[in-house]
C-alpha positions, 0 to 999 in steps of 0.5 A, a space after each residue: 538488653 540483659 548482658 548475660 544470654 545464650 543463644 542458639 542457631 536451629 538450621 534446617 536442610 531442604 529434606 527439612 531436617 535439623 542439624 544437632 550437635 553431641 555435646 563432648 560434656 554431656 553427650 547428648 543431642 543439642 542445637 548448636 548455640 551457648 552462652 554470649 560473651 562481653 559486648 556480643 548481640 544474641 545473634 553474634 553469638 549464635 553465629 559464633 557458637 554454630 561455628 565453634 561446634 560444627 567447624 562450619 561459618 554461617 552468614 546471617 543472611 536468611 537468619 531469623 528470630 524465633 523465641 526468646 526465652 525469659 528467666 523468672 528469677 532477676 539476672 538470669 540467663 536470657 536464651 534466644 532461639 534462631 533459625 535458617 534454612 540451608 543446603 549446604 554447609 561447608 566444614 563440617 567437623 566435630 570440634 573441642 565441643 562436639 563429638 557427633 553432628 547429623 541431621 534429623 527429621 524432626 520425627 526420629 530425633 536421637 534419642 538422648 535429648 532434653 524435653 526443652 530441646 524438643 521443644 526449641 526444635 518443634 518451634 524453629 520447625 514450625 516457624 523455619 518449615 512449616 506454614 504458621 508462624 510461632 509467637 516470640 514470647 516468653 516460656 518460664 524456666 519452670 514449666 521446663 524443669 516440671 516437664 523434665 520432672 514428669 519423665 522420671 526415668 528420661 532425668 534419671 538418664 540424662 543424670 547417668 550421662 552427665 555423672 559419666 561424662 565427668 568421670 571419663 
């Protein structure tokens, strides 16, 4: 397995809602999830962000493997999509890397969020809440980033963020 990954943990609540954090760097809206240290699996290190951005613990216990996502350039990152289902979770905070949590219906997500976002949370729903199962295979980076280019104006806001967030 590619050391170098992310990995992200989508956990849905009965009323079928998403948990997303705001991140502190640039705030905007995101399943909890980052990059894997030295000697960790994709699932260690969903856990382990889930909890460095909700202050929250979380067994693997009911975890599931939704996607993987595939870099086309050689030695790119690796990201992994994982889901659950839970009621309760105990400690929820916002921590050094998030500013704002909540949960959303997959229907009124917050406003500032990556179409790739949207996208991981569409396939976590369907394949956590829904009655079809969401085949694990590869998306390109660049149908992303082609996406992202074709809502100019949503590029351009998510830019004024990060430039902001740098500067404050």
């Amino acid at each position: 397995m590619n050391s170098q990954h992310s990995a992200h943990l989508a956990v849905f609540n009965d009323a079928k809602q998403i948990l997303l954090v705001k991140r502190k760097d640039v705030p905007v809206w995101v399943i909890p999830g980052g990059t894997g240290e030295k000697g960790e699996v994709p699932l260690q290190t969903a856990l382990r962000e889930f909890t460095e951005e909700t202050g929250s613990n979380i067994t693997s216990k009911g975890v599931q493997l939704v996607a993987t996502y595939t870099p086309i350039k050689q030695g790119g990152l690796h990201k992994y999509l994982f889901t659950t289902t839970r009621n309760k979770l105990r400690g929820l905070k916002t921590t050094s890397e998030s500013s704002d949590f909540g949960f959303f219906s997959v229907t009124r997500l917050p406003e500032v969020i990556s179409l790739y976002e949207q996208r991981k949370i569409h396939e976590a729903f369907v394949a956590c809440c829904g009655s079809e199962l969401v085949r694990k295979d590869e998306v390109f980076y660049v149908s992303e980033v082609i996406a992202l280019l074709s809502k100019p104006i949503r590029l351009i806001r998510l830019i004024n963020l990060y430039i902001k967030a740098k500067r404050g």
